[in-house]
Structure formats: C-alpha cells, structure tokens
DOLUMVO-83632 format. One line per 8 residues: number of its first residue (from 1); for each residue x, y, z of C-alpha. Coordinates in nm, 3 decimals. Each point is the difference from the previous one (the first is absolute). Example, Ala and Ser with C-alpha at 12.3 -4.5 7.8 and 13.67 -1.06 7.14 Angstrom:
2
1	1.230 -0.450 0.780 ~ 0.137 0.344 -0.066 .
//
This chain:
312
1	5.457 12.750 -7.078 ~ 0.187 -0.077 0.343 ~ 0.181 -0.317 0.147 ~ -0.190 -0.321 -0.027 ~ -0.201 -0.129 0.302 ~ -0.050 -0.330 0.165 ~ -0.313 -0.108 0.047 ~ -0.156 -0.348 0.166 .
9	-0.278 -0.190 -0.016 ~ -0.147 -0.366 0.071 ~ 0.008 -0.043 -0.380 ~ 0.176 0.194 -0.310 ~ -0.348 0.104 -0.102 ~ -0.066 0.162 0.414 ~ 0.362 0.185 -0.046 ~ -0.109 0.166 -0.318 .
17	-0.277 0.154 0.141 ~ 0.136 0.106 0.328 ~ 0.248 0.186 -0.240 ~ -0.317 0.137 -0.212 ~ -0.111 0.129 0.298 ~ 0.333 0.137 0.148 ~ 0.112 0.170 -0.324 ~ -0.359 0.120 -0.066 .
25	0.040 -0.115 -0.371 ~ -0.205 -0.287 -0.198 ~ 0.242 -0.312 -0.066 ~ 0.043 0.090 -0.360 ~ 0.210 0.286 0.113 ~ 0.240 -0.195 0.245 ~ 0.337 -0.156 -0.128 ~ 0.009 -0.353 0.250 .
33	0.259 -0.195 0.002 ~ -0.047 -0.333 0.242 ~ 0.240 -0.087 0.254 ~ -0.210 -0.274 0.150 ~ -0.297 -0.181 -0.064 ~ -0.049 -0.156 0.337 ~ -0.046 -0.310 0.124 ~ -0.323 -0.163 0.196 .
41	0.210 -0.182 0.240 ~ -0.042 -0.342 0.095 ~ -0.387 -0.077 0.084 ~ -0.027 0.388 0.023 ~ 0.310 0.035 0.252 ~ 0.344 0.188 -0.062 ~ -0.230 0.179 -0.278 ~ 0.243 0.328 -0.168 .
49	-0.182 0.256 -0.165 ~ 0.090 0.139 -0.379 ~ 0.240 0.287 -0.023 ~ -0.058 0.233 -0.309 ~ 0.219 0.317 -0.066 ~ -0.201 0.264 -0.174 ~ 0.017 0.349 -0.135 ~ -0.239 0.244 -0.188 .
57	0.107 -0.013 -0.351 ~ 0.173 0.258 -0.160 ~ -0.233 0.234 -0.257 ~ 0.196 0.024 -0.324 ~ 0.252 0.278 -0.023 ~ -0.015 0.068 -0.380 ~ -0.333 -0.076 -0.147 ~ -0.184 0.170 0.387 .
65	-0.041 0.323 -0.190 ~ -0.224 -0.155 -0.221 ~ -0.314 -0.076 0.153 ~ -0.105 -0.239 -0.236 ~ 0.260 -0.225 -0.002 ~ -0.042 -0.077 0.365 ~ -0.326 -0.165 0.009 ~ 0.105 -0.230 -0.275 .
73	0.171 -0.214 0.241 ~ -0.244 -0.020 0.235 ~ -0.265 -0.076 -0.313 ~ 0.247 -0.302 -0.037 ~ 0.013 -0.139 0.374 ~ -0.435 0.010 0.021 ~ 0.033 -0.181 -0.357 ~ 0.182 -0.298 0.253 .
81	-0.260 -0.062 0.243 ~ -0.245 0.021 -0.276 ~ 0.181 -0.295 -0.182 ~ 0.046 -0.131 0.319 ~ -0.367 0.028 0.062 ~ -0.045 -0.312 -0.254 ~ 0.148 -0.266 0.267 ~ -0.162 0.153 0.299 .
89	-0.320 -0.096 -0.196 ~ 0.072 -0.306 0.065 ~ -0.308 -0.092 0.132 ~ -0.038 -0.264 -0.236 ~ 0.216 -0.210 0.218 ~ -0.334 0.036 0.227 ~ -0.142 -0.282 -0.142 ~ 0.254 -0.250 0.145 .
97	-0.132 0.093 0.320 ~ -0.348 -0.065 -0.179 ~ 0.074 -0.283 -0.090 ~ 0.133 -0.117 0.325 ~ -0.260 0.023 0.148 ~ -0.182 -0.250 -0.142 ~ 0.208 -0.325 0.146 ~ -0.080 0.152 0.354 .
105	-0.343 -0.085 0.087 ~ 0.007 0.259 0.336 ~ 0.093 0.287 -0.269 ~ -0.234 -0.067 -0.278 ~ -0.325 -0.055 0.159 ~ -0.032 0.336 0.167 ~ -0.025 0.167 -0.350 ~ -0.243 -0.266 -0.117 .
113	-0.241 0.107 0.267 ~ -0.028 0.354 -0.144 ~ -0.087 -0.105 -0.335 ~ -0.202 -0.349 -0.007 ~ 0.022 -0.355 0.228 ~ -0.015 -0.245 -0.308 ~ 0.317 0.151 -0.096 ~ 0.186 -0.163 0.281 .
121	-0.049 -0.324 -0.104 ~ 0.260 0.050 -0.342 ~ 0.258 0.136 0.183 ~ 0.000 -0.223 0.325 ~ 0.031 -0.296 -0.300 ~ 0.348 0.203 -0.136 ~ 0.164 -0.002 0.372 ~ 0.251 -0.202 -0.009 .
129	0.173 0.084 0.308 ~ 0.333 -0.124 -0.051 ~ 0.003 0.255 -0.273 ~ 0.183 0.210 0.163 ~ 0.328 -0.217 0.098 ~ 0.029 -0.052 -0.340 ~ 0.072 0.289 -0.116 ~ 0.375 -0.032 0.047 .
137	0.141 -0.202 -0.291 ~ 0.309 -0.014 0.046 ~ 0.154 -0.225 0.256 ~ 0.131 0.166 0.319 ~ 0.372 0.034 0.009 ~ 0.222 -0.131 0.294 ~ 0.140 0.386 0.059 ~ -0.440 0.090 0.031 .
145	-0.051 -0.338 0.262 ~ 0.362 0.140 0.215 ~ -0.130 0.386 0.006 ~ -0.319 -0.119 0.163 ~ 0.127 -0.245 0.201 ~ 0.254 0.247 0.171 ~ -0.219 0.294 0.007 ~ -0.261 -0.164 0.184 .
153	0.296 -0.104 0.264 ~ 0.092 0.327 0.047 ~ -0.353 0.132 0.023 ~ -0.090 -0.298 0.234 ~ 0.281 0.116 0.226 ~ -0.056 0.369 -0.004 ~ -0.312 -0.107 0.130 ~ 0.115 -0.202 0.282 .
161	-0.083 -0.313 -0.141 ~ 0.322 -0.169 -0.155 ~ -0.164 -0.299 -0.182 ~ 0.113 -0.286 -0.261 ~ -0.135 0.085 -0.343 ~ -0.008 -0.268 -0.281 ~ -0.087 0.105 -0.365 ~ -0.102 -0.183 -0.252 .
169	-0.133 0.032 -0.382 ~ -0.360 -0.151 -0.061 ~ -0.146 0.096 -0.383 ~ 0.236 0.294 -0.027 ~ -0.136 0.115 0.353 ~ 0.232 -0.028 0.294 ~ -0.115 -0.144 0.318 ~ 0.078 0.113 0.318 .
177	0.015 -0.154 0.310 ~ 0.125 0.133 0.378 ~ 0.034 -0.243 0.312 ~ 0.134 0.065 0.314 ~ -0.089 0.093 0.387 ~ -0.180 0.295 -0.105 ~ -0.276 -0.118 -0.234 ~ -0.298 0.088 0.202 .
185	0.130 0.352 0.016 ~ -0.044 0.000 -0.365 ~ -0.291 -0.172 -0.073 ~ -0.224 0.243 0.270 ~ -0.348 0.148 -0.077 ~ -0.064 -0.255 -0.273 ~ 0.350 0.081 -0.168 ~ 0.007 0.337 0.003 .
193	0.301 0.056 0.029 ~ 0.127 -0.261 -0.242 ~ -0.205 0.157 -0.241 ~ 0.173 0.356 0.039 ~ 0.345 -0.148 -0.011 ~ -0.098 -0.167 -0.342 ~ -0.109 0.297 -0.121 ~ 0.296 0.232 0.125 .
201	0.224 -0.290 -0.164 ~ -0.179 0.038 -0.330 ~ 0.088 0.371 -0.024 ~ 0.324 -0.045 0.090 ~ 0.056 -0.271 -0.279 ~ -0.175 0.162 -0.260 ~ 0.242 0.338 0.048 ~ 0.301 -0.244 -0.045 .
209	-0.095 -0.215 -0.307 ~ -0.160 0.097 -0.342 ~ -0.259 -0.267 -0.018 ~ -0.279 -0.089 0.189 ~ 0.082 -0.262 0.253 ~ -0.278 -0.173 0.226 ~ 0.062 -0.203 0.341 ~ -0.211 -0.050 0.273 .
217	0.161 -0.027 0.357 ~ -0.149 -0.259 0.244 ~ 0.099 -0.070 0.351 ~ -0.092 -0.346 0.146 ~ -0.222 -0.079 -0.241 ~ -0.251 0.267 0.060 ~ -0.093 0.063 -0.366 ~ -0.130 -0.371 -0.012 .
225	-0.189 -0.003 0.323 ~ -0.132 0.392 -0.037 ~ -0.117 -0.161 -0.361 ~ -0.205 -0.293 0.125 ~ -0.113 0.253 0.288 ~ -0.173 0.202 -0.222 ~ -0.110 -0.231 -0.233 ~ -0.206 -0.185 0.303 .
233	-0.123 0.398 0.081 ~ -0.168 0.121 -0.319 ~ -0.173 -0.384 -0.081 ~ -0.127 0.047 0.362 ~ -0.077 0.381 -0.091 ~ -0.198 -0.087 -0.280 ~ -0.230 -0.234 0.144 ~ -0.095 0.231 0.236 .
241	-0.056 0.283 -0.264 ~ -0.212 -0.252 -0.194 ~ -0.208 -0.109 0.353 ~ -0.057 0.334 0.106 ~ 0.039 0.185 -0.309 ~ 0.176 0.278 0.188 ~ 0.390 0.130 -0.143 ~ 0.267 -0.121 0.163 .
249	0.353 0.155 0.038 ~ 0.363 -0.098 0.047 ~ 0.258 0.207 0.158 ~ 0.233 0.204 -0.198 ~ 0.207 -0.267 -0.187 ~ 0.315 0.023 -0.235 ~ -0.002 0.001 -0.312 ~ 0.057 -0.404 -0.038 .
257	-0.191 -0.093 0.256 ~ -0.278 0.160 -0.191 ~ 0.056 -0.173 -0.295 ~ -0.026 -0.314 0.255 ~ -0.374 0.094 0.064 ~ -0.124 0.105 -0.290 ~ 0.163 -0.333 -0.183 ~ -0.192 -0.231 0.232 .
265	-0.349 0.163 -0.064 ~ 0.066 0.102 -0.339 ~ -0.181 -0.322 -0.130 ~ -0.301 0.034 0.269 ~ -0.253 0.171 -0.219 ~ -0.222 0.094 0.241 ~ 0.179 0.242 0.180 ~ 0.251 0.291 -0.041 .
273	0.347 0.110 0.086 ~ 0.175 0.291 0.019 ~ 0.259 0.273 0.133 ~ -0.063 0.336 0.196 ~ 0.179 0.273 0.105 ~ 0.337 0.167 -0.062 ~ 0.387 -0.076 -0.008 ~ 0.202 -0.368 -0.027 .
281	-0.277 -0.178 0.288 ~ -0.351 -0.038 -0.106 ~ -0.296 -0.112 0.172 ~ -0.223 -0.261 -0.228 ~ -0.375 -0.022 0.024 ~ -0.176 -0.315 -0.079 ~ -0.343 0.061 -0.138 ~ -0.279 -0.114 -0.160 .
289	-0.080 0.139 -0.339 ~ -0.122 0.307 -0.030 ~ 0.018 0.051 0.405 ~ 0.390 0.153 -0.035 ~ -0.071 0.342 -0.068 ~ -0.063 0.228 0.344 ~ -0.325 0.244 -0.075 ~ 0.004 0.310 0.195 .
297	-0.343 0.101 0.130 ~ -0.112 0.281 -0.170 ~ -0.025 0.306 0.245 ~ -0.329 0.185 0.064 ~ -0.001 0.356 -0.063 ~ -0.137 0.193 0.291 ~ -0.263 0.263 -0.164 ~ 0.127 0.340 -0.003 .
305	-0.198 0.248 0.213 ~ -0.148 0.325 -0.186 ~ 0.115 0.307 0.086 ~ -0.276 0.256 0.094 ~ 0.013 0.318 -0.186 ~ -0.168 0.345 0.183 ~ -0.129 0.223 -0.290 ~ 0.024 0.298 0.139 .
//
C-alpha cells in the first residue's frame, strides 16, 4: 500500500533495516527494489551509501477473505531462512582458523597453557612459519602487482608522503618496497606506521581480487634490520630469564615479528615463548617452564561479625 520510499544506508543490509524501522513492518513484508549498492570509496574516501526503494507489500485482494490462506505464504518465507539456516552453520569452516593456528607459534601456545606444557613441544615442531605465504598457489598476475603498486601511490600521497614504490613477485608473494625523502616518517615507533599501511593495503586488495594475495611492504630495508633487531632481543631475553629465572616481556609486536621471536627460541628447550593480550600487536613473554602462568593471590575473607539479637 502507498508510493515506494527511498531509503539509505552505509550498506544494502543498513538500508533495509532503516526501512524496517520506518515502515514499522518485518523485511518479509517489504517489496525492495535496489537502486544502489554503494561504493566504499577509495581507501574509505568519496564512500556513497546504498539506495533501496521500498514499499509494504500489498495483502492479497482475492484469497484476504480467507484467513487461512494468508499465513501460507508467510509459512513459506520462515521455511527460507530455515533452509538458509544450513549455510549459516557453517561453523565447520571454524576449523581452518583451527588449524591456522597451529603454524603461528604466538597463537598456539596460549591455549596449550590451559590444558598441559608437554603439549607445546608437538606443535612448536609443526610451525613452519613460512606456512602461511604459501598458501597462495597460484602465481600473482601482472593486473594484482599494478593494483598494488598504484594504490599504495595514491595512499602514500594522500598521506603527504609521495614515494617510489617497486613491486615484485617472490614465491607467489609480492614484495614491496618504498624509498624516498620521507622514509623515516614511515618507519617511526619501530614501524608503526608501516605496519598499519600494510595492513590497510591488505584490506583494500582483498575487496578487489577473489583470491588471497600476500605482500609485505618494506621501506629502507626495515623488515631486515627490525628482523635481526629482534632476533639479538629475545636470545639476550632468554639468557636473562634462564639467569634469573624471572619472565621476561617484549612490547606489543605484529604479527610477523612474533613469529620472528618465537622462531629463534623455538629450539631452546629450556625456556618458553609466547603471546599476550588482544588485537593484531601482541606482547610475548619469555619464560621458563612452568613459570608462564600469572597466579592471583588468593584473597582473605574478612570474618563476618554476628549480629546480636535482644529477646525480648
């Protein structure tokens, strides 16, 4: 009933429920037709938002009378999500994440912690760290090594720092490298902010091409020096955890610069590695066995005081 409505949202999904909500009707009962699905913009600039035109549907003219005929419809559009219920329960695909988790030395051990230490000895022996740029099989494509190339330009210079980029494929990985006059500005606070232009660059590749593609972007060489940085700092770490048998931490890290630390102690049996805390940087806390886990001290309960009763 009544002319269709536009409605707008970040997303399709966001303008379907602002029209739920204007219409006052569930989405079953709306007739949508999309005018625009929006766009994200470029590195989350000149972003448009979805257009939808909707209306509430129109309740059958014939067969209204009849009150059982009505619900039959709707008895066919909750039979949807319940077939559609199958895929969400998907969670199988959880397991790839599992599974993941095993080449990553800085995301396994927490878990073996909980259950038992001798466990941790298996997995650290199925780490191969370079597990993870493998998983691309097929070879990146000229088109994949130009997209990044030029999108890192233009993200370089929206930043202020216009930059010469050079890309090249390495083992189906492409490698990145950036000179120019403004280097140190991107190398600061141990490559912080190298680190979160990689990882807005991986978003923004993985939204334009199907398969997974993995680069790494370095800037002067940084990777390779921050590399034999940290190396030097958790052999020197662990000497002192083994002299003074007190834990030792690293700051929050990335995610390959953990795999760094953990891959030069994985082979020291006498001490223990492994990642705290929440989100892409991660301390890592060098320990001896069975000296990782934090103990809380158990609190003393103050006695309570008895109440005197007056009989009267």
């Amino acid at each position: 009933m009544g002319s269709k409505q536009q409605f707008k949202g970040k997303d399709v999904d966001e303008a379907i429920t602002t029209a739920c909500d204007k219409l006052g009707v569930p989405r079953e009962e709306l007739a949508i037709e999309i005018l625009s699905t929006g766009t994200s913009g470029i590195f989350g600039l000149c972003r448009k938002q979805a257009i939808i035109r909707a209306t509430k549907k129109k309740p059958d003219t014939k067969p209204a009378p009849v009150g059982r005929s009505a619900p039959m419809p709707s008895q066919v559009v909750q039979e949807k999500p319940s077939a559609a219920a199958p895929p969400a329960a998907a969670p199988p695909a959880i397991e790839y994440p599992a599974d993941e988790q095993i080449p990553p030395t800085a995301e396994s051990q927490p878990v073996v912690e909980q259950t038992s230490q001798p466990a941790e000895q298996p997995r650290r022996k199925r780490q191969p760290v370079e597990e993870r740029p493998q998983e691309p099989t097929v070879p990146l494509t000229p088109e994949v090594l130009a997209q990044i190339k030029g999108d890192l330009e233009q993200l370089l210079t929206l930043m202020g720092f216009p930059s010469e980029i050079v890309v090249e494929e390495k083992n189906n990985k492409a490698q990145v490298k950036i000179s120019g006059e403004h280097i140190e500005e991107l190398i600061t606070k141990d490559g912080q902010a190298l680190d979160s232009i990689q990882y807005l660059m991986r978003k923004i590749i993985s939204k334009k091409f199907p398969q997974k593609i993995m680069f790494s972007i370095d800037a002067g060489e940084f990777r390779e020096k921050r590399k034999v940085e940290l190396e030097e700092l958790a052999l020197k770490l662990a000497q002192e955890v083994k002299e003074t048998e007190k834990t030792r931490t690293i700051p929050p890290l990335n995610p390959a610069e953990r795999r760094v630390v953990h891959l030069v102690l994985q082979d020291d049996k006498t001490i223990r590695s492994r990642s705290v805390g929440d989100g892409l940087f991660k301390k890592i806390l060098i320990y001896l066995p069975g000296k990782g886990r934090i103990r809380k001290k158990p609190q003393r309960r103050k006695p309570k005081k008895d109440k005197l009763t007056i009989a009267e």
